[in-house]
C-alpha positions, -999 to +999 in steps of 0.1 A: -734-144-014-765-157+008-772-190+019-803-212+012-827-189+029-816-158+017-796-150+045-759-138+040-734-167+039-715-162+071-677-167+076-655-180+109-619-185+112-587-178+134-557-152+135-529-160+153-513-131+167-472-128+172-443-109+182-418-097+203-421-089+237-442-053+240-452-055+201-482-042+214-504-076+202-528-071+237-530-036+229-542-046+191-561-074+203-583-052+225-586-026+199-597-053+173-621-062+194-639-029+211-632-040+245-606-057+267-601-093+264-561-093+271-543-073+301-517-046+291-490-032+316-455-020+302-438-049+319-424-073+292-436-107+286-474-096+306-491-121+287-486-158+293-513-177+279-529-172+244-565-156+246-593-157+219-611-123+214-639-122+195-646-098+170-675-098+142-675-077+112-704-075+089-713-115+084-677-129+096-670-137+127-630-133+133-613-147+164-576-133+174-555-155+196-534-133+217-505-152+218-472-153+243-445-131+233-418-147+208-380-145+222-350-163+230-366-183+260-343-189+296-370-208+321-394-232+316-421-206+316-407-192+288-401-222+269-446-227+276-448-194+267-429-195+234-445-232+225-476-218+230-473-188+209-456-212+180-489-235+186-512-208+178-501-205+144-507-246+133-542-240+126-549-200+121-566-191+090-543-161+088-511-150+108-503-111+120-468-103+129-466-070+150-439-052+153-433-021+176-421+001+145-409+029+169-385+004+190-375-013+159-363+016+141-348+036+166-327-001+178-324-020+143-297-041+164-319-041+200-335-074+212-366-065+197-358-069+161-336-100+170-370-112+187-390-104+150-361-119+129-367-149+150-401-148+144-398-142+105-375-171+103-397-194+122-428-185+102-407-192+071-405-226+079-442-230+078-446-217+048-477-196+056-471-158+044-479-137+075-496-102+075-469-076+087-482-050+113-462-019+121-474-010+148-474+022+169-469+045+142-478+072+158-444+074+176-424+071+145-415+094+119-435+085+086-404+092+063-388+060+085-417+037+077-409+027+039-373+018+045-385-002+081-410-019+058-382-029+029-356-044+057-385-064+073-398-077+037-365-086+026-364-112+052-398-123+048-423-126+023-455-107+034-492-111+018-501-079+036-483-051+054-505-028+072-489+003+091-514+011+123-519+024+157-533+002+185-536+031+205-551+058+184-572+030+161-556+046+129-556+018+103-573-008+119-599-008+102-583-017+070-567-047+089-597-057+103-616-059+068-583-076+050-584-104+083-622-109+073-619-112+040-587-143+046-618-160+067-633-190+054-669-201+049-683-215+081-709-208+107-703-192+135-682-206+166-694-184+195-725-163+202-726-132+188-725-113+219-693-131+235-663-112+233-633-135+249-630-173+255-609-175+287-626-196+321-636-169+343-607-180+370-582-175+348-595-142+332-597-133+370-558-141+380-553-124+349-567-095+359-551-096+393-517-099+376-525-069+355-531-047+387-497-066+406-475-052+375-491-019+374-487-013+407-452-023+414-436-016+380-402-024+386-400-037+417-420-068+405-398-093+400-403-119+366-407-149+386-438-139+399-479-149+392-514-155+402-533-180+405-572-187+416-573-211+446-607-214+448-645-194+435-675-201+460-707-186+446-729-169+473-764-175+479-769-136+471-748-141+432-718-125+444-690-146+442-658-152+466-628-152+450-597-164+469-560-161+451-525-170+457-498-141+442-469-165+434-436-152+446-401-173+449-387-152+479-393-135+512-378-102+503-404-101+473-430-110+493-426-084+517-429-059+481-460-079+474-474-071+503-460-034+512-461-014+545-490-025+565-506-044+539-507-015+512-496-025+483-512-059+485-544-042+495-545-014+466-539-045+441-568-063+459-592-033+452-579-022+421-588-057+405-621-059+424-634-033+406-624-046+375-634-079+381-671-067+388-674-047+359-666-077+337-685-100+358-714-076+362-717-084+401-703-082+435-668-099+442-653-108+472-614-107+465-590-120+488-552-122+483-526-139+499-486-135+491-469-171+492-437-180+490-426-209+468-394-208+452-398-234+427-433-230+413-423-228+378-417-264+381-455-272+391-470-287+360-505-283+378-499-242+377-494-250+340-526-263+331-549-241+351-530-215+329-540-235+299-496-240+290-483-273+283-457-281+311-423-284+289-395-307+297-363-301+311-338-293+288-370-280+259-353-246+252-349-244+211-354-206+209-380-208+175-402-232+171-403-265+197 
């Protein structure tokens, strides 16, 4: 179909992306899109705030919110993370459950399919049919995938189930032509050339974050962030980047930091030279390790993070 002056009638909407912990929605995301828009580490529950990545296919523009992680939430952080996962469904044109297929199959009793039941029975209550995405297929034997898909549509009803590999590509582009086709008539909402809709000083904790978990694995404990504390552009269009890593005691800021500064120093250059590729100019990075035990309870952290700042007692596991 073409518009007025002959030019094909363009299309614009949003999928809101969900699952458990380490579905493997970043992974997707970033693979959707053809570049990164969402950090990835194998530490559970990396991403915290829903990001928009930008994708266009033929005439329709298609923007994935990378949502939060869906699970039984403990903290007040989770209970922002969880609301703000539930949020992103309200107004999506079309909803993707991903489930790690793999993790799912070989632990049908394991937290991640309690995580995707709770998920399923949340989304029932909307009454919008969700697209199931198996994903990670590539670690799972194929004869397991028909009965996996059977126990998962018997608790849900699916308009779509697509079985894929975020990591290999294999069957995404199927997905990505059924999310286009869900899109409704509209002009486009960003530029065709903009891949992400995150302010640069978050995208840049972010990042920073990214490097912190990959660096320290294990040793990194939950209660940990980043945040951007202040951005000075230079006269020379670098810009000066000065950020706080978030920690609640001394013992794990003294793993923050590492022996003579290592470990706080390899994270410092390891996210430089990320943050100048995406930025496409010099950075000046400087990190400093603070203490503050209770800075989950600083609403202010909250909405540079873009999370509404839940209220004491908030902690319904599905929706809030």
């Amino acid at each position: 179909m073409t518009g007025a002056d002959n030019r094909p009638e363009t299309r614009c909407g949003f999928v809101a992306v969900l699952g458990a912990p380490n579905a493997g929605k970043s992974t997707l995301v970033n693979a959707l899109v053809g570049q990164k828009v969402s950090i990835v580490t194998q530490k559970v529950q990396t991403t915290r705030v829903p990001v928009r990545g930008i994708a266009i296919s033929d005439n329709t523009q298609i923007i994935f919110v990378d949502t939060p992680g869906i699970f039984s939430p403990k903290r007040r952080l989770d209970r922002a993370m969880v609301n703000a996962a539930w949020k992103g469904t309200d107004t999506a044109d079309a909803i993707l459950v991903v489930v790690d297929a793999a993790d799912v199959s070989a632990k049908p009793q394991g937290h991640a399919a309690a995580d995707t039941n709770l998920i399923l029975d949340g989304l029932a209550e909307s009454g919008k049919p969700p697209i199931l995405v198996l994903n990670k297929v590539d670690a799972i034997r194929r004869d397991l995938l028909l009965p996996l898909t059977r126990e998962l549509s018997a608790r849900s009803r699916f308009s779509h189930v697509f079985m894929v590999s975020a990591a290999t590509g294999e069957g995404l582009a199927d997905l990505m032509n059924c999310c286009a086709n869900l899109m409704p008539r509209g002009p486009f909402l960003y530029p065709e050339d903009q891949a992400a809709d995150i302010p640069s000083r978050l995208l840049a904790a972010e990042i920073t974050r990214e490097k912190l978990c990959l660096r320290l694995h294990d040793e990194l404990p939950y209660a940990s962030s980043v945040v951007t504390e202040s951005w000075k552009e230079q006269k020379d269009g670098s810009v000066r980047i000065d950020q706080l890593i978030l920690v609640q005691r001394e013992s794990q800021k003294a793993i923050v930091v590492g022996k003579g500064g290592q470990a706080i120093k390899a994270i410092g250059q390891a996210a430089r030279i990320e943050l100048e590729t995406l930025f496409g100019r010099r950075v000046h990075l400087f990190l400093h390790a603070k203490v503050l035990e209770n800075w989950q309870d600083r609403p202010a952290y909250y909405r540079e993070w873009g999370l509404e700042f839940p209220a004491d007692g908030d902690s319904k596991p599905g929706r809030a």
